[in-house]
C-alpha positions in Angstrom: -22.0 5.4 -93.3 -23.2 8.2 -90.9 -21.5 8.9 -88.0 -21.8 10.3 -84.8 -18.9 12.1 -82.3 -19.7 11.9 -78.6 -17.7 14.2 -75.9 -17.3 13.5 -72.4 -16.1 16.8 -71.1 -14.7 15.4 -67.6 -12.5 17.0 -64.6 -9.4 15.1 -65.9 -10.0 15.5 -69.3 -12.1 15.1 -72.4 -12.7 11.8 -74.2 -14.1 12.0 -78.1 -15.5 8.8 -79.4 -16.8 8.1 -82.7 -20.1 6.1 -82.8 -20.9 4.5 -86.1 -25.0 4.2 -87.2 -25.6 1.3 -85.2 -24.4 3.1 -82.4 -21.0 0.7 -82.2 -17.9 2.4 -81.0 -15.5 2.8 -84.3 -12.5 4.9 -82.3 -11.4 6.9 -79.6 -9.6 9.7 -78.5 -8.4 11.4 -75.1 -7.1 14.8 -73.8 -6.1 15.2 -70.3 -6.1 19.0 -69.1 -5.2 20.4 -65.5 -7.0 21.6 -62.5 -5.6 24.4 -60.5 -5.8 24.5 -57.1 -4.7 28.1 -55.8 -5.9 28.3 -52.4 -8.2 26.2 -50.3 -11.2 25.7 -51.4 -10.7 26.8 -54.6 -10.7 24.3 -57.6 -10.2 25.9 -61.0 -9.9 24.6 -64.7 -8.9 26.6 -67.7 -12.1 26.6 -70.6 -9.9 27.6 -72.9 -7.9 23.8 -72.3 -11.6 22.0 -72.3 -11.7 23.7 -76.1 -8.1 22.8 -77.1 -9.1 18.8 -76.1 -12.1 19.4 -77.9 -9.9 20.6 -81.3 -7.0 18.0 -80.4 -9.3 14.8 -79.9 -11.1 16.0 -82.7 -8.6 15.7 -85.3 -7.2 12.7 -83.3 -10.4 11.2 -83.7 -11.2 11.9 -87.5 -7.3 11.5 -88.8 -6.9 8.1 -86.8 -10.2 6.5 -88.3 -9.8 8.2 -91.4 -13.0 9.6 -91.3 -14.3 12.2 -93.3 -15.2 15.1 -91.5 -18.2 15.1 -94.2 -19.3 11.9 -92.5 -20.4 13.4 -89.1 -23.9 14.0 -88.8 -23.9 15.4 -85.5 -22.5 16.1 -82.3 -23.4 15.7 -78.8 -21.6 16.4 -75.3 -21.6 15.0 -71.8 -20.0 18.1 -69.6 -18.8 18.1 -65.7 -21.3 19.5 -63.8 -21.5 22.7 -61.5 -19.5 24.8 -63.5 -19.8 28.8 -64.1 -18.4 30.3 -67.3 -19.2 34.0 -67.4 -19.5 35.7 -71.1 -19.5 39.0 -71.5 -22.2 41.0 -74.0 -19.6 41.1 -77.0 -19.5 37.0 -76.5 -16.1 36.9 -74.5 -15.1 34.2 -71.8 -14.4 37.1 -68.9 -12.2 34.6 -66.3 -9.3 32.6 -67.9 -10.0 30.4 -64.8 -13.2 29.1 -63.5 -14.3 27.2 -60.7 -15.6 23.7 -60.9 -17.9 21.3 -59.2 -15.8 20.6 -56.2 -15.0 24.2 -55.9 -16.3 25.6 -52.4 -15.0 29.4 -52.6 -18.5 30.6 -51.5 -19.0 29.2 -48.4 -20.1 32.8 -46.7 -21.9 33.6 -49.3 -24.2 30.1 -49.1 -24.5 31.0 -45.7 -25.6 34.6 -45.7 -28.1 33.3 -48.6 -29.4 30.7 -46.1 -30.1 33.6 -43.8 -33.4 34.4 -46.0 -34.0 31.7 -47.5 -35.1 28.3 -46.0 -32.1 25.5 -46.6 -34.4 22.4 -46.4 -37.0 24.3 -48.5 -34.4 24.8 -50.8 -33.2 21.8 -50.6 -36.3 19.9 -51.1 -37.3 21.9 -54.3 -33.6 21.5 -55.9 -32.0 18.7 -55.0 -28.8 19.9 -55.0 -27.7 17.6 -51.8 -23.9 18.6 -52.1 -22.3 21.1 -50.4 -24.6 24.2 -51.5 -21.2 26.1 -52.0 -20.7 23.8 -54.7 -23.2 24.9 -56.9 -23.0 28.1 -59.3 -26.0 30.8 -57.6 -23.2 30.5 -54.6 -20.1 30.6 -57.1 -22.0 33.9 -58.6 -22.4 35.2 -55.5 -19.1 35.1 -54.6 -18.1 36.7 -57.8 -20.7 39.7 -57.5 -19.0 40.4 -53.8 -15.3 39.8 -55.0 -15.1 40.9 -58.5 -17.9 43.3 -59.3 -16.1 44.2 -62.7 -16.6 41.1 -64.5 -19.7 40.4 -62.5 -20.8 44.0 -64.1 -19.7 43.4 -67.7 -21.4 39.6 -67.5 -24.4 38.7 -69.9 -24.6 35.3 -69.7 -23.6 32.3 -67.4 -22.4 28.8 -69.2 -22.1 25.4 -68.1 -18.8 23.4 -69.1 -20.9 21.7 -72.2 -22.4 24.6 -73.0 -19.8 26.6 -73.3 -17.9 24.5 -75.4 -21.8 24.5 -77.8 -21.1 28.1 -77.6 -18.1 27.9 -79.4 -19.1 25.4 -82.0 -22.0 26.8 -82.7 -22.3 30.6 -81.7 -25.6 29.7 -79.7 -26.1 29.8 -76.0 -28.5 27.4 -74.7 -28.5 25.2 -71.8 -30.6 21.6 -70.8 -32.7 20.9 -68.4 -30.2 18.4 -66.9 -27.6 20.6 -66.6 -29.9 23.6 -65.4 -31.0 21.2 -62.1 -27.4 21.6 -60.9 -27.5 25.7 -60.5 -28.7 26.0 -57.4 -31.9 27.9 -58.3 -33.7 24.9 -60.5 -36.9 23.8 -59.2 -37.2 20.1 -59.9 -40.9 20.3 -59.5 -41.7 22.5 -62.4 -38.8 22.0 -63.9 -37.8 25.8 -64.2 -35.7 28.7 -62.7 -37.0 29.9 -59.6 -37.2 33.8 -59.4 -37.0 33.8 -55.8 -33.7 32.3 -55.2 -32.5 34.4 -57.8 -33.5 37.5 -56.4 -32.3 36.6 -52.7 -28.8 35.8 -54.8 -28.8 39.5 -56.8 -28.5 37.3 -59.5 -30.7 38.5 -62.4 -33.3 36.2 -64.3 -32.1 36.1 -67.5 -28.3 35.4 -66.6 -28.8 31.7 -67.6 -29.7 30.7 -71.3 -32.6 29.2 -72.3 -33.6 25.3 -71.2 -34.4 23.5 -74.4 -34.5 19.2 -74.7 -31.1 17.7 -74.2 -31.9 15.8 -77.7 -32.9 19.4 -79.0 -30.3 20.4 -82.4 -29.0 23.9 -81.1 -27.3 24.8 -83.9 -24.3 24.1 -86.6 -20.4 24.2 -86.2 -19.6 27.7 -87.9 -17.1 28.2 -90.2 -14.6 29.7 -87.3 -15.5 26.2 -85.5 -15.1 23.8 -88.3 -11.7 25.8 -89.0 -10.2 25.2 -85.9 -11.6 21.4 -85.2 -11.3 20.0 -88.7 -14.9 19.4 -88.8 -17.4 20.3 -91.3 -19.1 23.4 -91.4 -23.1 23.2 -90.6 -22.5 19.9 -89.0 -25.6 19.3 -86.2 -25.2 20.2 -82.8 -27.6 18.9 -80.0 -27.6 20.8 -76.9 -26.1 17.3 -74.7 -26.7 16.6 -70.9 -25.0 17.1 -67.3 -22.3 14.3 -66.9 -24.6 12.6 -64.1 -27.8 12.6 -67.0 -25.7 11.2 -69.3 -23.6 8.7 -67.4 -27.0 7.6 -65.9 -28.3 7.2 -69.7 -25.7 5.5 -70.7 -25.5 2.7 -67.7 -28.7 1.6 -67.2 -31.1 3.5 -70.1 -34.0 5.8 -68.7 -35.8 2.6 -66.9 -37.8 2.5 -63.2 -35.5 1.7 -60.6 -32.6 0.9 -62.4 -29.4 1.1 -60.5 -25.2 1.5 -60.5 -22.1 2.0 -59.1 -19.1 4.5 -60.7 -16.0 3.5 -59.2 -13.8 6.2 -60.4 -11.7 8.7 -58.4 -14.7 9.8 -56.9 -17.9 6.5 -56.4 -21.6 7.2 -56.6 -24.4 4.9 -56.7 -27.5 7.0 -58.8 -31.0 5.0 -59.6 -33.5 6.2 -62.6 -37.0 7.9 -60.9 -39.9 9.3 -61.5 -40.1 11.2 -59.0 -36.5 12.7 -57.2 -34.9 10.7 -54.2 -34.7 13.5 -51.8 -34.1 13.3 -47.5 -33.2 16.4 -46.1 -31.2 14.6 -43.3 -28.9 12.2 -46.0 -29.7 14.4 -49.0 -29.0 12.7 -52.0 -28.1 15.0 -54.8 -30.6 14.9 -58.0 -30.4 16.0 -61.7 -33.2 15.7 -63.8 -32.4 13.0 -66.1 -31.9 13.1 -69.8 -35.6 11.7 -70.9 -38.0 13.6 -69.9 -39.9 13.0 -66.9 -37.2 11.6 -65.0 -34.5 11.7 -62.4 -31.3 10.6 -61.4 -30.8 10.6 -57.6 -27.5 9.0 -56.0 -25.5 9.4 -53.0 -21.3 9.8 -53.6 -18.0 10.0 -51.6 -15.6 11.8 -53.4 -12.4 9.4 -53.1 -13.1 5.8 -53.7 -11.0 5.0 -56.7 -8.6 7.7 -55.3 -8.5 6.0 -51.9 -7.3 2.7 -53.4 -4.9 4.7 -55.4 -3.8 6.4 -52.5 -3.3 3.1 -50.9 -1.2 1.9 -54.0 0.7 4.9 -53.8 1.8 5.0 -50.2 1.6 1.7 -48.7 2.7 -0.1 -51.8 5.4 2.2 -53.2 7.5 -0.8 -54.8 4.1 -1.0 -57.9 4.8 2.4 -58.6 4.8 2.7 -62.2 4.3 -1.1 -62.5 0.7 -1.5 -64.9 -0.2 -4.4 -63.2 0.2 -2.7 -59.9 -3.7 -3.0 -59.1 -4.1 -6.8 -60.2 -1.4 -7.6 -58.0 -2.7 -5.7 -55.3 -6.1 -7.8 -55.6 -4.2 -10.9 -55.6 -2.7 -10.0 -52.2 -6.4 -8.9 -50.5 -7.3 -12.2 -51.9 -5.4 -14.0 -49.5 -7.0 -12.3 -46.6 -10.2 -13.4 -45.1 -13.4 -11.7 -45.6 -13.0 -8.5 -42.6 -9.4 -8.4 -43.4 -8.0 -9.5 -39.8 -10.2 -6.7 -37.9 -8.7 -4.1 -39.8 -11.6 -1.6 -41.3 -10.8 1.2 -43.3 -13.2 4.3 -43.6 -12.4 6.1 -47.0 -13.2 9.6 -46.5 -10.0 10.7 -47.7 -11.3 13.6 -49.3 -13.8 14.4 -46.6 -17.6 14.0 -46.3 -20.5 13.5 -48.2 -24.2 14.6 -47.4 -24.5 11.1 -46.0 -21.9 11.1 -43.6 -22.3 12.4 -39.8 -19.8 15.9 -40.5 -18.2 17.2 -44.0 -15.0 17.5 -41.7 -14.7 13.7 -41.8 -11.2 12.0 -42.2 -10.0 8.9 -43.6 -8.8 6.5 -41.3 -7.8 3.0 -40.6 -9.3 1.6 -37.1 -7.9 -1.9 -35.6 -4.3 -1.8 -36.3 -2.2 -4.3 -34.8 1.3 -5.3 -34.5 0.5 -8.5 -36.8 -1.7 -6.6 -39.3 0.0 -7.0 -42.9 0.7 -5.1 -45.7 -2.2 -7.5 -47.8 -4.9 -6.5 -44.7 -5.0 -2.7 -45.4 -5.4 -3.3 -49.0 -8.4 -5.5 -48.4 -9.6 -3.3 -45.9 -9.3 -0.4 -48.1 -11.1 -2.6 -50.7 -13.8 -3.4 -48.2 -14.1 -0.1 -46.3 -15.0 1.3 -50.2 -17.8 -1.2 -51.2 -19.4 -0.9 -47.3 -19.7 2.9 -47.4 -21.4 2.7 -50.7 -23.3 -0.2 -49.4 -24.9 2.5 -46.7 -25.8 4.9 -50.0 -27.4 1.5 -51.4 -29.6 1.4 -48.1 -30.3 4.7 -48.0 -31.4 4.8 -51.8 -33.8 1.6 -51.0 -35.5 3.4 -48.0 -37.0 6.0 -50.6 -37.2 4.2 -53.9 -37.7 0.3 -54.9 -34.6 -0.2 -57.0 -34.0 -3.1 -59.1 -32.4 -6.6 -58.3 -29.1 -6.5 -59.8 -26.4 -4.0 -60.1 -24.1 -2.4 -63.1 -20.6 -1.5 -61.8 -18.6 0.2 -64.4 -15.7 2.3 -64.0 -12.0 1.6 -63.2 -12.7 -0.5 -60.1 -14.8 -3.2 -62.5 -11.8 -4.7 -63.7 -10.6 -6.4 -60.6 -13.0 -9.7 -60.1 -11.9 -10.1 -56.5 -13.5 -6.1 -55.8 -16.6 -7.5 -57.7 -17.2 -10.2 -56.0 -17.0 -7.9 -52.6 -19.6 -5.9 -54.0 -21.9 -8.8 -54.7 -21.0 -10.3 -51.0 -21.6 -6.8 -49.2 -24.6 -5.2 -51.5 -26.4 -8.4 -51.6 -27.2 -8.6 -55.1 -26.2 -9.9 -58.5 -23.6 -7.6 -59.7 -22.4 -7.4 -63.1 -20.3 -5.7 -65.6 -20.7 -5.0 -69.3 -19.0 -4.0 -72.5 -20.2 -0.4 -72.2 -18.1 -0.1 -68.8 -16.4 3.4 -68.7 -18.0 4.8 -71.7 -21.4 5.0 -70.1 -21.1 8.8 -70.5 -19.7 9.0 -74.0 -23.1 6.6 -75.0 -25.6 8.8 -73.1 -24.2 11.8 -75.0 -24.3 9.8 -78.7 -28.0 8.2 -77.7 -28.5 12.1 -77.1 -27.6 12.8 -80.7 -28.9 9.5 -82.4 -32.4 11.0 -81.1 -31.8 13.9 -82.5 -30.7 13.0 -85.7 -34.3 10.9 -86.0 -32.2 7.4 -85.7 -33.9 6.6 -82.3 -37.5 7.7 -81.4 -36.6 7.3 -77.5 -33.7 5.6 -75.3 -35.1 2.7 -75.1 -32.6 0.8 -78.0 -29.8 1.2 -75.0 -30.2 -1.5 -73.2 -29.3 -4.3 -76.4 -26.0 -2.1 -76.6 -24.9 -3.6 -73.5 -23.2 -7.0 -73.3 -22.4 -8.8 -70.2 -18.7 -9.7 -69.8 -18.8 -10.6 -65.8 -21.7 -11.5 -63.6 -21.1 -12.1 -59.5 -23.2 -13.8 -57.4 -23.4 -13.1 -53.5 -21.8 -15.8 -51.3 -24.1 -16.6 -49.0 -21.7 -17.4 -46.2 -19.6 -13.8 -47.0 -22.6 -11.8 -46.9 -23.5 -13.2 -43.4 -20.2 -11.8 -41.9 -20.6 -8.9 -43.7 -24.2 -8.3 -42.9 -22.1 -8.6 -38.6 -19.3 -6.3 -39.7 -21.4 -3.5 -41.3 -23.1 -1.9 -38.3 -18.9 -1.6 -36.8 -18.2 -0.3 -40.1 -20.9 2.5 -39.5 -19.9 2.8 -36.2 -16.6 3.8 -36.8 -17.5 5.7 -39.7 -19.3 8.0 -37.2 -17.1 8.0 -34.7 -14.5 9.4 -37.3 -16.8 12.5 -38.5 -16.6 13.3 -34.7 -13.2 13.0 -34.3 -13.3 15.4 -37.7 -15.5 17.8 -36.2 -13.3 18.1 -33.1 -10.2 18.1 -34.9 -11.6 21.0 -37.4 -12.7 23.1 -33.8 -9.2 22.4 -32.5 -7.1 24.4 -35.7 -9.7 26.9 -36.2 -8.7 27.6 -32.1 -5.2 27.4 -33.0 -5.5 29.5 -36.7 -7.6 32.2 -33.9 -4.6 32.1 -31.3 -1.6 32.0 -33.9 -3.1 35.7 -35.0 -4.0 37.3 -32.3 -0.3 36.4 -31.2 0.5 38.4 -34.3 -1.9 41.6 -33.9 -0.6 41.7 -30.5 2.8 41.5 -31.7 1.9 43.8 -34.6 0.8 46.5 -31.5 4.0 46.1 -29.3 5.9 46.9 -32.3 3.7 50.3 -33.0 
């Protein structure tokens, strides 16, 4: 039976799974790797540890099904978005480290670009609603002012699923998915937009090609298949941005279909015609894997990573413990529904283009001297779903979205967080057997269409089983429909208190060295 091997290149790792002809998941493999984080602002991963998961889950995958590598038919990746590899002419990765998505190195640079160039023009023609230092023009930028050597010797510039491509296949290419997260994408006409790249002194032809995400690039080389165990000549489509394909994956390529991540970072995207965009809230957008379409969602970076941070501090005594989380749902579940006034805001890792200031802060508001131990963790639990509730209201105000709701992720195990989900969104919420492989499917649908097993994505949808469904309770959602306006309240209030906070140590940062340069002219 043919086979098919699926990567989900990720920022904690990458996942190989091994989808069988009817597209049913026959094994699994997974390779954590390290981000670097040498200064503020700067987030850098290693490619050379994406391709050493690639080889490692490879032969993990293949030896632990004992399947032949003659059995693969072809390959497909789902890569981490917002990445910059530069290659040089003779083929050569020229930084050992690269910045990533979150990676925000280029602030100056985004804003001397800005200086010529319109930001809500911009804005409005890419999509590209996070931080605009986050995305690679910006990154390049930064590298042309700071190292003009390798910026020099560069010939091409590579996503993180295109790079690895690259070194299956030799080829360089890139997808339209992924090419909507550069910075310089035009959603409109789905191309690379000249201008911006000559306001950036970044040359045209810096980027590869944009063929079809479902589009067969090339074969696994002999070097490849060497180092991976696979088979020389096996297919190679050119795969999709992890949004595209996570999208994909969830909820197909449908009108108005909707869900929530909850990982260490939550999102809530919905499919489109036509891109979500609001140059006050800005949702970010990809252009989705089928053709035609969009992906638009709002984020906050630490949702599941606020609950673990809330494990990790406040409940010490699970550390280690794998039941830690279910035991920390069965403690919220004994607190009532606004968790004794207690409301947590979870911008632990600060803002979002939908909150009031990127300087935001997490917080807890409404302590008291009775408040327990079980009320933060609901709180936490609640502040989460409500703040993703507001990127649900904002998505509805542009789009009609469907009724109900996919959650997948780590968060969808825990019933009690489901059911606040259904109480606080409103809507039927449910879970299905897919769950955290919705990336890993987008990228194997990805290659079943290119291998000629599937004439579109519409065959998704009857992959999809439903293990949990939550109804809203009717009586919850009234006090949570009360408690959400507070909720946004406070949420604002705390992007003030950022902002002022942020003024107060530049002030200090300024005062601390001129102390010094005076101290530094005394001396002389």
């Amino acid at each position: 039976m043919p086979n098919i091997i699926a990567y989900d290149l990720g920022t904690g790792g990458v996942k190989a799974s091994l989808y069988n002809e009817r597209m049913q998941t026959v094994a699994r493999s997974f390779v954590e790797y390290e981000t670097f984080y040498p200064q503020p602002n700067r987030h850098e991963q290693r490619p050379d540890d994406w391709w050493n998961g690639i080889r490692e889950t490879t032969r993990q995958l293949l030896e632990s099904s004992q399947t032949p590598a003659a059995a693969i038919a072809g390959i497909s990746l789902s890569g981490h978005s917002l990445v910059s590899v530069p290659i040089s002419r003779e083929g050569e990765a020229l930084q050992e480290y690269v910045p990533i998505w979150s990676d925000r190195r280029a602030e100056e640079e985004a804003k001397q670009f800005f200086q010529n160039i319109n930001e809500e023009e911009w804005y409005m023609r890419t999509g590209n609603g996070f931080p605009a230092a986050c995305y690679p023009l910006f990154k390049l930028m930064w590298l042309k002012k700071h190292e003009p050597g390798i910026f020099a010797r560069m010939n091409k510039v590579l996503g993180s699923k295109d790079y690895i491509n690259y070194r299956l296949t030799g080829q360089m290419a890139t997808d339209d998915s992924y090419a909507s997260g550069t910075g310089a994408y035009d959603l409109h006409s789905q191309c690379m937009m000249d201008e911006l790249l000559q306001a950036a002194g970044v040359a045209a032809d810096i980027f590869p090609n944009i063929v079809p995400s479902h589009r067969m690039i090339g074969q696994v080389t002999a070097e490849a298949a060497g180092w991976t165990g696979l088979q020389e000549g096996t297919p190679v489509a050119c795969g999709g941005v992890d949004n595209a394909c996570m999208a994909l994956g969830a909820i197909g390529a449908k009108q108005g279909r909707i869900y929530t991540s909850l990982g260490s970072s939550s999102w809530i995207p919905v499919n489109s015609s036509r891109p979500v965009l609001d140059v006050n809230t800005r949702p970010y957008v990809f252009a989705h894997i089928q053709e035609g379409m969009y992906t638009s969602a709002y984020s906050i970076f630490s949702g599941g990573s606020s609950l673990r941070w809330v494990r990790d501090t406040i409940c010490p005594d699970l550390m280690g413990r794998a039941d830690a989380y279910e035991q920390m749902s069965q403690w919220a579940a004994g607190v009532p529904v606004g968790a004794n006034g207690v409301i947590f805001n979870p911008s632990l890792a600060g803002g979002t283009s939908q909150d009031y200031s990127v300087h935001i802060r997490g917080s807890y508001v409404g302590l008291h001297l009775g408040t327990t131990r079980a009320d933060l963790i609901r709180a936490s639990m609640e502040g989460i779903a409500m703040n993703l509730r507001l990127s649900l209201d904002q998505l509805k105000r542009h789009t009609t979205v469907a009724d109900r709701i996919l959650i997948c992720g780590g968060g969808s195990r825990s019933r009690l967080w489901m059911q606040m989900f259904a109480d606080i969104f409103e809507m039927e919420i449910i879970k299905t057997n897919v769950d955290q492989d919705a990336a890993s499917l987008g990228a194997a649908a990805i290659a079943a269409r290119a291998l000629g097993w599937w004439q579109d994505y519409s065959p998704i949808e009857a992959l999809h089983t439903v293990e949990r469904t939550c109804i809203p309770d009717r009586l919850n959602s009234e006090q949570y429909r009360q408690l959400l306006p507070v909720f946004r309240h406070v949420n604002e209030m705390s992007a003030r208190l950022g902002d002022y906070m942020h003024q107060h140590r530049l002030s200090l940062q300024t005062n601390e060295q001129t102390a010094v340069d005076d101290s530094v002219r005394q001396h002389h």
